[in-house]
N, C-alpha and C positions, 0 to 999 in steps of 0.2 A: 770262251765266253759264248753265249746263246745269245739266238739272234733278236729274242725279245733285249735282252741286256744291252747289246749293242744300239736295238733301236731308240730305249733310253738314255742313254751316253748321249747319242747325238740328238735328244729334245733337251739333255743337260746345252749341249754345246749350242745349242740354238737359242738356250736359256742367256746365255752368256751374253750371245750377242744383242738380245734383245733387251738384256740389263744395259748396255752398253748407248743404245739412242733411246731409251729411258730417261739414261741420266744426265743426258747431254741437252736431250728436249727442254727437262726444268730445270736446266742447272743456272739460267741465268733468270730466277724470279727473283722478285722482291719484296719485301715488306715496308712498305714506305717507299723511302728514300735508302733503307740500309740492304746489301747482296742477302740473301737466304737460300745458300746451296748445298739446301736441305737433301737435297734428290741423291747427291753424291753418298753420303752415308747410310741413306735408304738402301740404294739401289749398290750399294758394296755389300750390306748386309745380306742382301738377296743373294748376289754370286758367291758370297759365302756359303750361305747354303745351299747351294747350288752345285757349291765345289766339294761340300762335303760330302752331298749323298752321291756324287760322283764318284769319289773316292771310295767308298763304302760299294758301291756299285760293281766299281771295276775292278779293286783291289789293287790296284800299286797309286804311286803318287803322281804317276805321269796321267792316269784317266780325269784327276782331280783339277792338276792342270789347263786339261780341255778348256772348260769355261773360261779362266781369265785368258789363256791365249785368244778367244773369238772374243771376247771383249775390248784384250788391246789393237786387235785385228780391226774394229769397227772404227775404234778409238782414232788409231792412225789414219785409216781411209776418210772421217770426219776430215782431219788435221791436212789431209792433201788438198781438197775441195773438190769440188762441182762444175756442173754448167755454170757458167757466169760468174764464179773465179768466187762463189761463197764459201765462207771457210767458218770453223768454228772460232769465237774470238781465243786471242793467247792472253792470258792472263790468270791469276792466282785462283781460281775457281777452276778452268780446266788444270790447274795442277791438283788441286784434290780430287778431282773424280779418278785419277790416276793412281793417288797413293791409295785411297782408299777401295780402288778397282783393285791394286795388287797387296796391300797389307795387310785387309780385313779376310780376305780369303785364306793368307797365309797363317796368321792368327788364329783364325780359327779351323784350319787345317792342324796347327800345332796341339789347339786346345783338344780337338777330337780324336787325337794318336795318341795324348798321351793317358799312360794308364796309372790306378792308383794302385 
């Protein structure tokens, strides 16, 4: 792989993470009174593509990878906490930015391998 390609892999993998406190920053808006964790399928869509042209990039499926592993990487470091013991809340909104951090990527990793 050339060193330009490597440098982009890892602005992918940087991608990831920064998809990652993206979606965590707006994952608890509102509209009203009702949750709108909007940010979650935004920002899945993003490391979607993210993971694709990584994939495309590097050529195997392990370069593809890259971004959601620094995503669950941020993800879990959120989930440890901080100074002064903040933590991200647990509840049914951080589970979708999860499934959506790993399914939409998968998804459309499936959708872009496959040939007609």
């Amino acid at each position: 792989m050339a060193p330009l390609d490597r440098a982009l892999l890892g602005v992918a993998v940087l991608g990831g993470a920064v998809c990652a406190v993206g979606a965590t920053m707006y994952l608890y808006a509102y509209a009203g009174s009702v949750p709108l964790p909007l940010s979650a399928v935004v920002f899945g869509a993003f490391l979607s593509l993210i993971s694709v042209a990584a994939r495309r990039l590097g050529g195997e499926s392990f370069h593809a990878a890259l971004p959601v592993i620094a995503f669950l990487v941020v993800i879990v470091a959120f989930l440890l906490g901080g100074p002064g013991n903040s933590t991200v809340f647990y509840d049914w909104r951080l589970l979708l930015v999860v499934v959506c951090g790993i399914g939409m990527p998968v998804a459309a990793g499936y959708l872009a391998s496959s040939k007609e």
